[in-house]
C-alpha positions, -999 to +999 in steps of 0.1 A: +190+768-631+195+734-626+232+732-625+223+745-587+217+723-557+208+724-523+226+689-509+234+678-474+245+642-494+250+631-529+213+615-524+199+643-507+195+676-531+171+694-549+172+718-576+164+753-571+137+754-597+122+723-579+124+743-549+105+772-560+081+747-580+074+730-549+065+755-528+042+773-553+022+745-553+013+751-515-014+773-508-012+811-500-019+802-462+005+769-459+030+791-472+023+815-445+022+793-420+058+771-431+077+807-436+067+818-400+067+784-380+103+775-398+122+806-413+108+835-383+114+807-360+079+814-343+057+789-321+024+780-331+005+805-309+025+831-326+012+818-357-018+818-345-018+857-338-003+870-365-022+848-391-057+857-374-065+817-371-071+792-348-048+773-330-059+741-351-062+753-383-021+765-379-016+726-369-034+717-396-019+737-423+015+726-415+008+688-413-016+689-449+017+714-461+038+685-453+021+654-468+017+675-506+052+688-504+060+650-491+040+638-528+057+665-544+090+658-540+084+620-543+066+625-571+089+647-591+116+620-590+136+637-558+147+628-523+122+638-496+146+657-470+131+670-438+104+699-440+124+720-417+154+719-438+138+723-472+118+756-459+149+769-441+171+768-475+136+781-492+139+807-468+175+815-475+169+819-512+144+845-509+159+869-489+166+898-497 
């Protein structure tokens, strides 16, 4: 639905099916990693655990997450906002 959007600023928004777009274009384990780190509010070594992964590879999943959903957004025409923000309001949308 496109008539929705997420804005902070009239140049700041996204549409919800950009959103959702966005973030399936993420791997399974980015995805992971970005939910927990940003929407369970967990720190990395709590990542770590729960994901079974090194410390690294947590750090490294959230900074390659960051530079594609960075070419993403630029790419598909929209304003980049900050990656906390944009995986807080993904968070928000699929709760149940």
């Amino acid at each position: 639905m496109h008539t929705q959007r997420l804005q902070k600023d009239k140049t700041d928004c996204i549409g919800k099916d950009a959103l959702f777009a966005i973030m399936g274009r993420l791997s399974v384990r980015q995805r992971a990693v970005l939910s927990l780190r940003y929407i369970e509010d967990m720190n990395l070594k709590e990542v770590s655990y729960i994901l079974n992964m090194g410390y690294a590879q947590v750090i490294w999943h959230i900074l390659t997450a960051r530079i594609k959903l960075k070419f993403l957004m630029v790419s598909g025409g929209h304003h980049t906002i900050p990656l906390k923000r944009f995986i807080t309001v993904f968070g928000k949308l699929t709760r149940v």
